[in-house]
C-alpha positions as CSV (number, residue, x, y, z in Angstrom):
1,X,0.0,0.0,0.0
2,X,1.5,3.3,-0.9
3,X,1.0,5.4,2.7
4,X,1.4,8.3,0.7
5,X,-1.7,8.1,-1.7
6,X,-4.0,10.5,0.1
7,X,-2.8,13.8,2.4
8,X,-5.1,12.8,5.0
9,X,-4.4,9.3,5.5
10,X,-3.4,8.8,8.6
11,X,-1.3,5.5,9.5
12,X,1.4,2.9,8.5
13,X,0.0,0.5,6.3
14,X,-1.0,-2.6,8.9
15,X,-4.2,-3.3,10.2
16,X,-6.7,-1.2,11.1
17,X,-5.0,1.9,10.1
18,X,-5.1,0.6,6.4
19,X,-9.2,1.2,7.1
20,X,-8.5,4.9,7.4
21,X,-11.2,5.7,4.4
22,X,-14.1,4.5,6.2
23,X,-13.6,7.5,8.3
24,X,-12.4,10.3,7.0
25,X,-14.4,13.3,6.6
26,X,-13.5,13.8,3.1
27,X,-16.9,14.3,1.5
28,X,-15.5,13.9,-1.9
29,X,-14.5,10.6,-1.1
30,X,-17.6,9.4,0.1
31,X,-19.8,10.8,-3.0
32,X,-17.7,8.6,-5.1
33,X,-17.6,5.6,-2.9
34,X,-21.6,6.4,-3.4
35,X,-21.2,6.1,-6.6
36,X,-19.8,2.7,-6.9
37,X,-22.7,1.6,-3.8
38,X,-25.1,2.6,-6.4
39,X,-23.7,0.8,-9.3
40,X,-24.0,-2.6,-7.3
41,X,-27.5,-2.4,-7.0
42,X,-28.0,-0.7,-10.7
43,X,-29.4,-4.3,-11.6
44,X,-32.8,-4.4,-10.2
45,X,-31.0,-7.0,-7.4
46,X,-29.1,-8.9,-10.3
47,X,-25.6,-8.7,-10.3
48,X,-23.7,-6.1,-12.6
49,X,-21.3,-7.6,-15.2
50,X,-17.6,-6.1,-15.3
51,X,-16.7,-5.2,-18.7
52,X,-13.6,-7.3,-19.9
53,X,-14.0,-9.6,-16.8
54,X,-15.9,-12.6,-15.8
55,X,-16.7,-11.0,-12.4
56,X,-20.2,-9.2,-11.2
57,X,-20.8,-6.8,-9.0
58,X,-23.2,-7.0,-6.4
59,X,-24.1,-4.7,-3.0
60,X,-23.3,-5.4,0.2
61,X,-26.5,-5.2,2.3
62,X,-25.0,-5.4,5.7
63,X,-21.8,-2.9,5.2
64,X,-21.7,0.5,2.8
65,X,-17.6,0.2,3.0
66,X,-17.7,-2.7,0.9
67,X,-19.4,-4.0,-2.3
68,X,-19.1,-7.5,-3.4
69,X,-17.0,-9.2,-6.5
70,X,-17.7,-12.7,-8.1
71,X,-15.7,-14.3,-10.3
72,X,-16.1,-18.0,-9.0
73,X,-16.2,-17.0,-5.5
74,X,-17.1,-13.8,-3.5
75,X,-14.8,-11.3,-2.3
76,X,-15.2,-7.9,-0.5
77,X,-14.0,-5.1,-2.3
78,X,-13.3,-2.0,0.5
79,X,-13.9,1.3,-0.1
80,X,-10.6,2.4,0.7
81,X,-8.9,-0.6,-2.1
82,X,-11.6,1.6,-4.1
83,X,-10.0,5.1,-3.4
84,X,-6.4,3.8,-3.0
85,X,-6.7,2.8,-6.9
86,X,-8.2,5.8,-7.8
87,X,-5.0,7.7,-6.0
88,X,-2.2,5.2,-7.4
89,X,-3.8,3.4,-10.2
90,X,-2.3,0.4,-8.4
91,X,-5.1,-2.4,-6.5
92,X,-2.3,-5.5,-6.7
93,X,-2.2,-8.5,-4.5
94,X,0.4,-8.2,-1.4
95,X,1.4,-10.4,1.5
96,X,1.4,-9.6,4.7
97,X,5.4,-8.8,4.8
98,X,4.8,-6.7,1.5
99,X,2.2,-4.1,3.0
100,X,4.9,-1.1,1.7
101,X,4.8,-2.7,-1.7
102,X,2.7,0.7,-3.0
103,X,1.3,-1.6,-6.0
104,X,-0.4,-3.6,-3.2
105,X,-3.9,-2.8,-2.1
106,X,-4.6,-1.5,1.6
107,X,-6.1,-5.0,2.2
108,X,-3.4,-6.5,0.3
109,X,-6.4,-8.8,-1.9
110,X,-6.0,-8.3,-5.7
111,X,-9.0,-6.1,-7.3
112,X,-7.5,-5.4,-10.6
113,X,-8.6,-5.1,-13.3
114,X,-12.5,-4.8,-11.4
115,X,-11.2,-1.7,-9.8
116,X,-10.6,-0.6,-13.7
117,X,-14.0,-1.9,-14.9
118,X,-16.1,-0.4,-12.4
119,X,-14.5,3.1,-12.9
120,X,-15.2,2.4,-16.8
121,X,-18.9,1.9,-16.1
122,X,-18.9,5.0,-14.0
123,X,-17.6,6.5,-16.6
124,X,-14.2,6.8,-16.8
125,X,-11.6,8.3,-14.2
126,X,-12.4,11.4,-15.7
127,X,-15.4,11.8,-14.7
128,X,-15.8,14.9,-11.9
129,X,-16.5,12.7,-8.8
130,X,-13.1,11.4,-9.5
131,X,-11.7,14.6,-10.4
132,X,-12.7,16.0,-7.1
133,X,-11.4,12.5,-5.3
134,X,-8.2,13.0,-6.8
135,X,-7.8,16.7,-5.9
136,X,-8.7,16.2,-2.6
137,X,-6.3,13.2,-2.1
138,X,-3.6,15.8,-3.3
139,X,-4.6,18.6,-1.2
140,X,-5.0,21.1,-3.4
């Protein structure tokens, strides 16, 4: 996880710091995050094919800081994995020695190339909810 992908993260990496996103104020952040909630249950309560995957998308009914990923089994994908990607471009696999390995995801599960497919049916990481993530990830 690359420590450095958002100004107001606040920790080292490990766990629970590596949750930071589900609590930051950032309200850019959590429009976004919104965003990809909303996607998951776009379907009518069907999942939501990824484009140039096999996986779906579904919601997460019992937690907003995750949606859920199928391929042949079903994974949490975190908000923060979510934001981290949109920071770095990176959501890679890591172990639990590699957690400073910045290609790694803050929960150190591979969600690439969903990460990539969900911000293409969003729209595209030009889009201005991910503008404004990016910015305020930046601080400026």
């Amino acid at each position: 996880m690359d420590t450095n992908f958002c100004r107001r993260y606040t920790g080292d990496g490990t766990p629970p710091s590596n949750r930071y996103c589900r609590v930051c104020p950032e309200a850019a952040c959590d429009r976004l995050w919104r965003q990809v909630v909303i996607l998951a249950a776009s379907n009518g309560g069907d999942p939501v094919p990824l484009p140039t995957t096999r996986a779906v998308l579904f919601p997460n009914p019992k937690n907003p800081d995750f949606v859920r990923l199928q391929v042949n089994c079903r994974w949490g994908l975190p908000k923060e994995d979510f934001l981290h990607y949109v920071a770095t471009g990176h959501a890679g696999m890591g172990r639990r020695g590699q957690r400073s390995d910045p290609r790694a995801s803050p929960s150190c599960t591979r969600q690439e190339p969903y990460v990539q497919a969900i911000v293409e049916l969003l729209g595209g990481m030009e889009i201005p909810e991910i503008r404004a993530v990016r910015e305020a990830q930046r601080g400026g």
